[in-house]
N, C-alpha and C positions, 0 to 999 in steps of 0.2 A: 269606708276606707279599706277593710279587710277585702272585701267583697273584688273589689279596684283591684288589689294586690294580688287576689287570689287568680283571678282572670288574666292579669299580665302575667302573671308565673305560666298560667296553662298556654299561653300565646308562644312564649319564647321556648319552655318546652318543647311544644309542636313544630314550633319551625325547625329547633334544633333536629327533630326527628324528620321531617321533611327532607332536609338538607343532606343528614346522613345516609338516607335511602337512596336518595337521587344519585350518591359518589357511586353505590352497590352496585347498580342497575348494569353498569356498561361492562360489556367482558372484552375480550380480544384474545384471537389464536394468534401466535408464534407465526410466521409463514418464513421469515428466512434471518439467519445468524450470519455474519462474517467479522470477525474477528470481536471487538469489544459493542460493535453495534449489531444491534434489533430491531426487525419491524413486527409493530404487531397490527393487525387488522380487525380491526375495532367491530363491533355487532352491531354498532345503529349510530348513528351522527353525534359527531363529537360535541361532549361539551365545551364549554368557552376556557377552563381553565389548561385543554390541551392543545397546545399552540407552541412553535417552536421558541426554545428558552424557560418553558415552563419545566416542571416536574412531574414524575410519574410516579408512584407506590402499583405493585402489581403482589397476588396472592391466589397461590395456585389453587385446584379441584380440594385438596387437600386442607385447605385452610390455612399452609403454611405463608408470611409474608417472605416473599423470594427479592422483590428490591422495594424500596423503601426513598430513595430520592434519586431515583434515572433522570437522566437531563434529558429533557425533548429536543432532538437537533433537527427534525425537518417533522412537517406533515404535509403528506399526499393524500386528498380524500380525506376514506376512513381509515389511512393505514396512517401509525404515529413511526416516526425513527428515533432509536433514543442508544444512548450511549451509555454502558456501563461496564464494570472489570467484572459483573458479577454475569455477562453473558455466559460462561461458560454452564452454568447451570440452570439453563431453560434449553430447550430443548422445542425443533422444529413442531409442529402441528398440536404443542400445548397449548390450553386454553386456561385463562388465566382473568380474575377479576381486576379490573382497575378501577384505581383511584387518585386523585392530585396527592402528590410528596413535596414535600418538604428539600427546600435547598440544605439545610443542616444534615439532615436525614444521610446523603452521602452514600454512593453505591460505587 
């Protein structure tokens, strides 16, 4: 019984760590700003959670978390479009880690 117990702790564990790796992995530079929307240009093929209507979390070289629930309003390719008040502070040819946000979350 323990033995069972102990082996489904290390499964879900893992996958939890799985799962959170796989959000790390994707970055995106900045390529162009106009007014409250951004595109950013993704490093390798989108995963499934970025899709227009979904949400973005983005955290710069820095480690600082810069938005936290940008709305996705279009994707071309690998470039995502998303909408937020908090453009003002990204800045063209920054490269930035993503990850899916939270509609609560709010930017």
């Amino acid at each position: 019984m323990i033995k069972s117990l102990l082996i489904t702790v290390l499964f879900v564990a893992f996958g939890l760590t799985s799962a959170l790796a796989a959000d790390e992995g994707l970055t995106g530079k900045v390529t162009a700003i106009d007014g409250q929307q951004v595109r950013i240009e993704a490093s390798a093929e989108l995963p499934t959670w970025a899709k227009k209507g979904g949400y973005l979390r983005a955290v710069n070289e820095a480690g600082k978390l810069v938005l936290r629930g940008a709305k996705i309003t279009g994707v071309e390719g690998n470039v995502i479009i998303l909408t937020t008040s908090k453009a003002n502070e990204m800045k063209v040819g920054e490269m930035y880690t993503l990850g899916k946000g939270k509609a609560s979350a709010g930017c």
